[in-house]
C-alpha positions as CSV (number, residue, x, y, z in Angstrom):
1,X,16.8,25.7,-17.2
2,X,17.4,25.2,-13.3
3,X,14.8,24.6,-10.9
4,X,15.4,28.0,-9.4
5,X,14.8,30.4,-12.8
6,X,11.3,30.7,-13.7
7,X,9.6,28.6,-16.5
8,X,8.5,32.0,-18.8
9,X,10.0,35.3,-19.6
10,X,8.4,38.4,-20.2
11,X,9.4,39.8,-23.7
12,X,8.6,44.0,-23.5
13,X,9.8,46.3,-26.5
14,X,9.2,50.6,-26.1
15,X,9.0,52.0,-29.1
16,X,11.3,55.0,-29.3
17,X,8.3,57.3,-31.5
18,X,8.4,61.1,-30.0
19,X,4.0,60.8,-29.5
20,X,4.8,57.7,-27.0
21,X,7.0,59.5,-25.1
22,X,5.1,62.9,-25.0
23,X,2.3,60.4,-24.3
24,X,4.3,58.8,-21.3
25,X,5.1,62.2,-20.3
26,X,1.7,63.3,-19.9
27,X,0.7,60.7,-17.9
28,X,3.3,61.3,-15.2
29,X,2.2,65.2,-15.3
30,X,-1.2,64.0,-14.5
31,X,-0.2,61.2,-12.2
32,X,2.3,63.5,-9.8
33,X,-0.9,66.0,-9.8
34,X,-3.6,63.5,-8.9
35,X,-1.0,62.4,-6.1
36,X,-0.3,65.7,-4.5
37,X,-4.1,66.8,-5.0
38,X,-4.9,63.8,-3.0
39,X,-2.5,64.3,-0.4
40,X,-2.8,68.0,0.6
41,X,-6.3,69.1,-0.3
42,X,-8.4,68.3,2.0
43,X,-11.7,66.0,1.9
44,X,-14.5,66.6,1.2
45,X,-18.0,65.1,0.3
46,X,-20.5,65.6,-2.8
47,X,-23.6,64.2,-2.6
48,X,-25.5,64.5,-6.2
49,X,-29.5,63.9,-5.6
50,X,-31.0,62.2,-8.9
51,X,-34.7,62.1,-9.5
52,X,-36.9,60.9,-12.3
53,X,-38.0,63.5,-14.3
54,X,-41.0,61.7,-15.5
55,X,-42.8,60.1,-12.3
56,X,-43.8,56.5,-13.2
């Protein structure tokens, strides 16, 4: 090893199983909608009011 190349390495296997991928893919789905939700609906606030229901 040089000076210059790092001291560890990062070993990272993907399985190649059909339910990872369809797993993987789901994610993506649900991260490109969270995205453009966020982006183009507009804001807005909900304020939730929680009380005791037995008074102490």
């Amino acid at each position: 090893m040089n000076a210059s190349s790092p001291a560890f390495r990062a070993n990272l296997s993907v399985s190649e199983g059909a339910h990872d991928r369809s797993v993987v893919s789901l994610g993506a789905v649900m991260l490109a909608i969270g995205v453009f939700t966020m982006l183009y609906v507009c804001k807005r606030r909900l304020w939730v009011w929680l009380a005791p229901s037995h008074p102490w």
